[in-house]
C-alpha positions in Angstrom: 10.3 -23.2 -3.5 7.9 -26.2 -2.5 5.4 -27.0 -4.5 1.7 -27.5 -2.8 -0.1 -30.7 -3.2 -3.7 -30.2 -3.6 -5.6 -31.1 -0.4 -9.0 -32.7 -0.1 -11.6 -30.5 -0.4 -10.0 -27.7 -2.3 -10.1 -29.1 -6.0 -13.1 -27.1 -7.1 -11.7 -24.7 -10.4 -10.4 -21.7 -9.9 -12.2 -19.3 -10.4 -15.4 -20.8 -8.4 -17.2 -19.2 -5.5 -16.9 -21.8 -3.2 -12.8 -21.0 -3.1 -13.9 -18.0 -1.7 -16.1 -17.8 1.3 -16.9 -14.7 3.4 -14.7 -16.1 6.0 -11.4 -16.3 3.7 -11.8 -13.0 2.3 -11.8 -11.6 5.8 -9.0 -13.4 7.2 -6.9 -12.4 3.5 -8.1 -9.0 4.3 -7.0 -8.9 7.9 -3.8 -10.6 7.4 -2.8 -7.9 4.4 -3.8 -5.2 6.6 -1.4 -6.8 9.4 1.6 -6.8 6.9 1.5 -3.4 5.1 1.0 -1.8 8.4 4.6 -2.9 8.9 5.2 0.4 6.0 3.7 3.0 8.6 5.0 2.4 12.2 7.7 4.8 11.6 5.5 7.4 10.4 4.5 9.1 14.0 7.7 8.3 15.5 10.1 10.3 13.2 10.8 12.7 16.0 11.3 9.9 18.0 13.6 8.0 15.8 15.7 11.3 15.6 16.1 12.0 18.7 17.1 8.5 19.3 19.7 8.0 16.7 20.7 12.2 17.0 19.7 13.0 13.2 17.9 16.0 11.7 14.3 15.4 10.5 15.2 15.1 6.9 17.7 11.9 7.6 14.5 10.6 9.8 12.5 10.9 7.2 14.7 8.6 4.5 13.3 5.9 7.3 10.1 6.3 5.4 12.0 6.5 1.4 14.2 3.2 2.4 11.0 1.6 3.8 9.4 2.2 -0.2 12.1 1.8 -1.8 12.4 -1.9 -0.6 8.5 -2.3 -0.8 9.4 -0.9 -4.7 12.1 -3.9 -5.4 10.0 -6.5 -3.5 7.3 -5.5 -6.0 9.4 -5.8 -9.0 11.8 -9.0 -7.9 9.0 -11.0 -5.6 5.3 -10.9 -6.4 6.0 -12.0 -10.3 6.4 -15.1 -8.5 3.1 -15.4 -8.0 2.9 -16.6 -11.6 5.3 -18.9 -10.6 4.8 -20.8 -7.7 1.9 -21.6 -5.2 0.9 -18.4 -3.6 0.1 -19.7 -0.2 3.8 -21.0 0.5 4.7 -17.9 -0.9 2.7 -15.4 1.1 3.9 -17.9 4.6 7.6 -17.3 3.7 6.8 -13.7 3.3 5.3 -13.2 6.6 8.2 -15.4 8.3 11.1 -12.9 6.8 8.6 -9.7 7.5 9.2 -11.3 11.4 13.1 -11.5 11.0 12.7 -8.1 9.8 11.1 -6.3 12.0 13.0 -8.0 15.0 16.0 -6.4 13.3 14.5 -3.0 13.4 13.9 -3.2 16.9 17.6 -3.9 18.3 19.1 -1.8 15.7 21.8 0.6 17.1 22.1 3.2 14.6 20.1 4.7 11.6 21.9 2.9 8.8 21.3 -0.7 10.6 17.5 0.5 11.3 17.4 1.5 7.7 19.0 -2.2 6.6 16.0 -3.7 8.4 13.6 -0.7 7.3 14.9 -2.3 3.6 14.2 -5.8 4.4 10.1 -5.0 6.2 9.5 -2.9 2.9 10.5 -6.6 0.9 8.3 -8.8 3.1 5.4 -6.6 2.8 5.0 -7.2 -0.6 2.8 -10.6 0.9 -0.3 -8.0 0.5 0.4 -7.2 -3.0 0.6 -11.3 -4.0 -2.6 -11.9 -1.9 -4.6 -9.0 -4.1 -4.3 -10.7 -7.3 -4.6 -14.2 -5.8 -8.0 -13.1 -4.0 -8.7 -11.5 -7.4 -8.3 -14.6 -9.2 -10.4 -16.7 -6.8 -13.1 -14.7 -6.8 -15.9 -14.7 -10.0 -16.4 -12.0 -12.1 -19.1 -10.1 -11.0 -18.3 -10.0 -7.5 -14.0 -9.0 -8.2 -14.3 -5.2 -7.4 -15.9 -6.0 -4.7 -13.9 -8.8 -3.4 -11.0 -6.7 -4.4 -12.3 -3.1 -2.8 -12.4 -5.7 0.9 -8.5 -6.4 1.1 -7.9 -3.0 0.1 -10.2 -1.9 3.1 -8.0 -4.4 4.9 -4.9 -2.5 3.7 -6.3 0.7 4.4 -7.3 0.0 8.0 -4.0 -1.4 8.6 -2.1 1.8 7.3 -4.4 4.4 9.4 -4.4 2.1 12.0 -0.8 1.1 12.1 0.0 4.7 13.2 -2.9 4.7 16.0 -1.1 1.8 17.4 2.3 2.4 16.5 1.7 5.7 19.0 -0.1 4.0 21.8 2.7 1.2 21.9 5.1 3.6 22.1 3.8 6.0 25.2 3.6 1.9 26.8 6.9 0.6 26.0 9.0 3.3 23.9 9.4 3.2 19.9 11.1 0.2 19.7 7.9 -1.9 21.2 5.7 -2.2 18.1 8.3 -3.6 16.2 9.0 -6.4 18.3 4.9 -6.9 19.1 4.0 -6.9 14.8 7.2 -9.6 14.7 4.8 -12.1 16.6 2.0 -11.6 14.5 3.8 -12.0 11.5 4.7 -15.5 12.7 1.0 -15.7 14.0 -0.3 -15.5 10.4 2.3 -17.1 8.8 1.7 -20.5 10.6 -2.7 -19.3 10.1 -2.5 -18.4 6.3 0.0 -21.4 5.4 -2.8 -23.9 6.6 -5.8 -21.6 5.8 -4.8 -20.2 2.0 -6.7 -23.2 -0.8 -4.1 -24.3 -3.1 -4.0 -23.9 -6.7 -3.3 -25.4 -10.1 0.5 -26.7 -11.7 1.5 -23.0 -13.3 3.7 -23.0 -16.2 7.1 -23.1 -15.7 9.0 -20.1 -17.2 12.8 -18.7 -16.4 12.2 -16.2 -12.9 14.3 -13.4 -15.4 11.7 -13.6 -18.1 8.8 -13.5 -15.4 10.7 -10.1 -14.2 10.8 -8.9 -17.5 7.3 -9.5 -18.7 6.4 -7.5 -15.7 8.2 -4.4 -17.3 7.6 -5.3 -20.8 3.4 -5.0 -19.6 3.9 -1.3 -19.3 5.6 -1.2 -22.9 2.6 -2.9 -24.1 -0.5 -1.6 -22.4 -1.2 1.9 -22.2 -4.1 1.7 -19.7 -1.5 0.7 -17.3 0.5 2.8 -17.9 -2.0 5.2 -17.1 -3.6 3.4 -14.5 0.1 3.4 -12.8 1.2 7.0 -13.5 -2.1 7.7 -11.2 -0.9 5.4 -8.9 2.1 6.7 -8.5 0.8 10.6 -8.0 -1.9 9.7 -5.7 0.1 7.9 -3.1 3.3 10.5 -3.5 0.5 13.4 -2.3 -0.8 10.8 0.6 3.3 10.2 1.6 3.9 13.8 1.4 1.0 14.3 4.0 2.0 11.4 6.0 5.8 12.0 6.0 5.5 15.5 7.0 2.3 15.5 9.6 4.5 14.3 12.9 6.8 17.0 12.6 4.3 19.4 12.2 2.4 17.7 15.2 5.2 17.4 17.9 6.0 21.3 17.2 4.3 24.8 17.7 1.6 24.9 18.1 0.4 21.5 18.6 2.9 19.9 20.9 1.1 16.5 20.6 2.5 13.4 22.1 3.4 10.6 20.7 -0.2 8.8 21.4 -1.7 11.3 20.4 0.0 11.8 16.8 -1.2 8.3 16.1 -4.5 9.0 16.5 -4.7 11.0 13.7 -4.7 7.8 11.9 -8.2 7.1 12.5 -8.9 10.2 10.9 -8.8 8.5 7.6 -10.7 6.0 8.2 -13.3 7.5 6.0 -11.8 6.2 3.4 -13.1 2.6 3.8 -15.9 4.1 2.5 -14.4 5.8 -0.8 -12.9 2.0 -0.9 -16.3 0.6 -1.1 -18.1 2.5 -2.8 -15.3 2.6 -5.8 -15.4 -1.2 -5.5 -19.3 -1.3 -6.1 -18.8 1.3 -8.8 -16.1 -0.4 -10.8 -18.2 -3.2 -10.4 -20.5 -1.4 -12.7 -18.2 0.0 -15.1 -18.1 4.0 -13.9 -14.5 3.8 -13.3 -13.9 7.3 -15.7 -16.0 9.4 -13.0 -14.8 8.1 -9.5 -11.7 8.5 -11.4 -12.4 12.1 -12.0 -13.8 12.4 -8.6 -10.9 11.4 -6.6 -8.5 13.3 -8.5 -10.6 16.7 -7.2 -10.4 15.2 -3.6 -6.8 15.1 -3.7 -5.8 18.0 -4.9 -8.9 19.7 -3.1 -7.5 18.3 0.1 -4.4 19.8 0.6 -6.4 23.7 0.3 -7.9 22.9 3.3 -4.6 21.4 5.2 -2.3 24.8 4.3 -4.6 26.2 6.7 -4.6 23.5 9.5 -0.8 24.7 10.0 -3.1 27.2 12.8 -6.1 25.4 12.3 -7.0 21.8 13.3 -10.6 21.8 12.0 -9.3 22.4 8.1 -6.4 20.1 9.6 -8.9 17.3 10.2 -10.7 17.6 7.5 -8.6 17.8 4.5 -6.6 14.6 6.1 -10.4 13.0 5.9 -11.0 14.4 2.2 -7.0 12.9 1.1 -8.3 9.8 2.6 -11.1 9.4 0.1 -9.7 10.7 -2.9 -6.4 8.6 -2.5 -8.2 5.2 -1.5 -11.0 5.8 -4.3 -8.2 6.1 -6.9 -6.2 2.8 -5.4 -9.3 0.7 -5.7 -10.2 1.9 -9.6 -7.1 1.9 -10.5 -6.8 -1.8 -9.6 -10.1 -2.7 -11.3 -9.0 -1.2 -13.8 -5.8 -3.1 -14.3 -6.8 -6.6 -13.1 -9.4 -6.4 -16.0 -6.6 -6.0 -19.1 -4.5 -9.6 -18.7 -6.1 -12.1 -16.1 -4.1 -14.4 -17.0 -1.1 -12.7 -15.8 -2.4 -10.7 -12.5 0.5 -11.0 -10.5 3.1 -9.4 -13.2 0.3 -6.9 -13.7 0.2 -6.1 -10.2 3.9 -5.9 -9.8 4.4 -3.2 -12.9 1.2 -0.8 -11.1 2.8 -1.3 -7.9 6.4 -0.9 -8.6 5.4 3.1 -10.4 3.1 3.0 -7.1 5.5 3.0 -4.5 8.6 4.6 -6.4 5.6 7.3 -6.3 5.5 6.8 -2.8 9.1 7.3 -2.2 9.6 10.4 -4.2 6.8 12.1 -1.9 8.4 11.0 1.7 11.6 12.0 0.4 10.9 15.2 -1.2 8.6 16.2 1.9 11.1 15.7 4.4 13.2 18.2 2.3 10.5 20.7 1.6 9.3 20.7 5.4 13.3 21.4 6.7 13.5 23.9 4.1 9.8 25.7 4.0 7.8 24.4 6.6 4.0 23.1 6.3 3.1 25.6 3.4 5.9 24.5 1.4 4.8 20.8 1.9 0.8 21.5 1.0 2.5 23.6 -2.2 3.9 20.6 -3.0 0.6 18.0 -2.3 -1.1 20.4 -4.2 1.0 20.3 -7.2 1.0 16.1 -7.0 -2.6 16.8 -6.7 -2.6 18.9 -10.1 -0.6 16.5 -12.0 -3.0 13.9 -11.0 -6.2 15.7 -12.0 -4.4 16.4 -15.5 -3.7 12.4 -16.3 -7.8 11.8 -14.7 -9.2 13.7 -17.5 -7.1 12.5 -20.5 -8.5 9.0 -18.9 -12.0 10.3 -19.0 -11.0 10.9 -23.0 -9.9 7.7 -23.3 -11.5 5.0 -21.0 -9.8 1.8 -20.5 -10.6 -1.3 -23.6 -9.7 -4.3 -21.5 -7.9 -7.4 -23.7 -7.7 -11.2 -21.9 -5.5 -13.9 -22.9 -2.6 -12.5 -24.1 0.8 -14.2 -23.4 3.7 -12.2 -22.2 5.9 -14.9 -21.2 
């Protein structure tokens, strides 16, 4: 991969402030929103996507798993590289095969080619996950959480609002539209972030199988993490066992919602912008045990009130908005958590949380497609709820045991 050459005006060290105006961290945010947005677009069209292809709900729902499980081995194989080469040619080749990606999802002829491309969108997105860390490092110390809890907003609007759109585009154009529309702005911000991103210093140069390996070998090492990503990887199971399951219960009795309308219950969650904040500012001061704790009751609190939005769309509404804040609380502590133990080494850190993240995330949209065919809503809160559990359980051996960051520490 090319190397950047430093241009004028961006030699200031790394980690200083001026490297990271206002205006950069919105555009990082923005742009990271734009790209894991890509992971959702299927979500309210599943019924859609089966009718089209003529498959059950449970094969539409592996749309979703494939979709994670490439997302999963971009995680693992691609943002080590961040160690490894400038991060701003990196994040513009990401964005240019996220395009090529999605284009392939939108001519795709049957479910195994739309999967193949489903594959290949869940690779590319990985550009959000190697612009975390890099905003992470720009950013000074005392402003981090803060700086980190903005792209995670970013990400977090582009998820709830990815399915908004995603059903709007479709009542316009049919299912197929939104991929070929986010295929443009991928090549939008690849050609904006390419000439936007500052550059950074030489890195050292290590063999790309002992940069995958270090990335593993960090969860051998570091408990925290490990704890910080067994979290990770119950809270977003619960949200993809919410998310994975919600259009089917939508389109059917007794809702009958259109497509358009199924994607506005992405909005619902925006509330969690604020959990995303607020965790920020708190981490920022060091009470990451309680808004650990806290979350951990909202998730597993949430999916009491959805069993009864099978009838009900008030309790429907509001334990989507109460997942929401518990889920997006937990991302943003876990990660200033985690970003805290090696700084030196952020991108291989990030890649072992979000690797257990998003295998998380696959086990939930695959096991709730199953459940819902085979039990219905119930069965699927059952199951939230026993994620939810699980999740509270590792939250309070954390409280016991709060995280003792280390720095400088060479895993090469």
């Amino acid at each position: 991969m090319a190397t950047d050459t430093p241009a004028a005006g961006m030699t200031t060290p790394p980690g200083s402030a001026n490297r990271l105006p206002n205006g950069l961290v919105v555009l990082m945010a923005v742009a990271t929103g734009a790209v894991v947005a890509n992971l959702c677009y299927a979500q309210p069209l599943l019924h859609e996507v089966a009718h089209s292809f003529r498959v059950g709900s449970g094969a539409a729902a592996t749309v979703i798993t494939v979709t994670q499980v490439g997302y999963a081995a971009g995680l693992l194989l691609v943002v080590p590289l961040g160690d490894l080469h400038p991060r701003r040619s990196l994040v513009a080749w990401l964005y240019a095969a996220a395009a090529a990606a999605l284009v392939l999802c939108a001519v795709a002829s049957s479910l195994w080619l739309f999967e193949v491309g489903a594959v290949a969108v869940g690779v590319a997105s990985v550009a959000g996950q190697v612009m975390i860390p890099f905003a992470a490092d720009l950013a000074p110390a005392e402003r981090r959480g803060r700086v980190v809890a903005r792209l995670m907003t970013g990400v977090l609007l582009g998820i709830l609002l990815a399915r908004t759109v995603s059903g709007l585009v479709s009542e316009i154009g049919g299912w197929r539209a939104i991929y070929w529309l986010s295929a443009g702005v991928m090549v939008l911000f690849a050609v904006v972030l390419r000439s936007t991103l500052p550059t950074e210093a030489a890195r050292p140069h290590l063999p790309y199988p002992a940069v995958v390996a270090s990335s593993l070998r960090l969860l051998a090492e570091e408990p925290v993490l490990r704890r910080r990503a067994l979290l990770g990887a119950a809270n977003f199971a619960a949200f993809s066992v919410l998310w994975t399951a919600l259009a089917f219960l939508l389109s059917g009795s007794p809702y009958h919602y259109s497509n358009a309308v199924i994607g506005l219950f992405g909005l619902v969650g925006v509330a969690g912008v604020v959990a995303a904040n607020l965790a920020g500012k708190l981490a920022d001061a060091d009470r990451t045990p309680a808004t650990t704790m806290a979350a951990a009751l909202l998730v597993l609190a949430s999916f009491g009130l959805m069993v009864v939005g099978q009838t009900s769309l008030g309790a429907l509404l509001v334990g989507i908005v109460v997942l929401d804040l518990g889920v997006q609380g937990m991302q943003i502590t876990n990660q200033a958590v985690i970003y805290g133990l090696r700084p030196d080494v952020r991108s291989r850190i990030t890649s072992a949380y979000m690797v257990c993240y998003f295998i998380g995330g696959a086990a939930g949209s695959l096991t709730s497609g199953a459940v819902y065919a085979a039990g219905g809503w119930t069965a699927v809160c059952l199951l939230g709820a026993g994620i939810g559990a699980i999740t509270l359980l590792v939250a309070a051996f954390d409280w016991r045991h709060p995280a003792r960051p280390r720095t400088g520490v060479d895993v090469a």
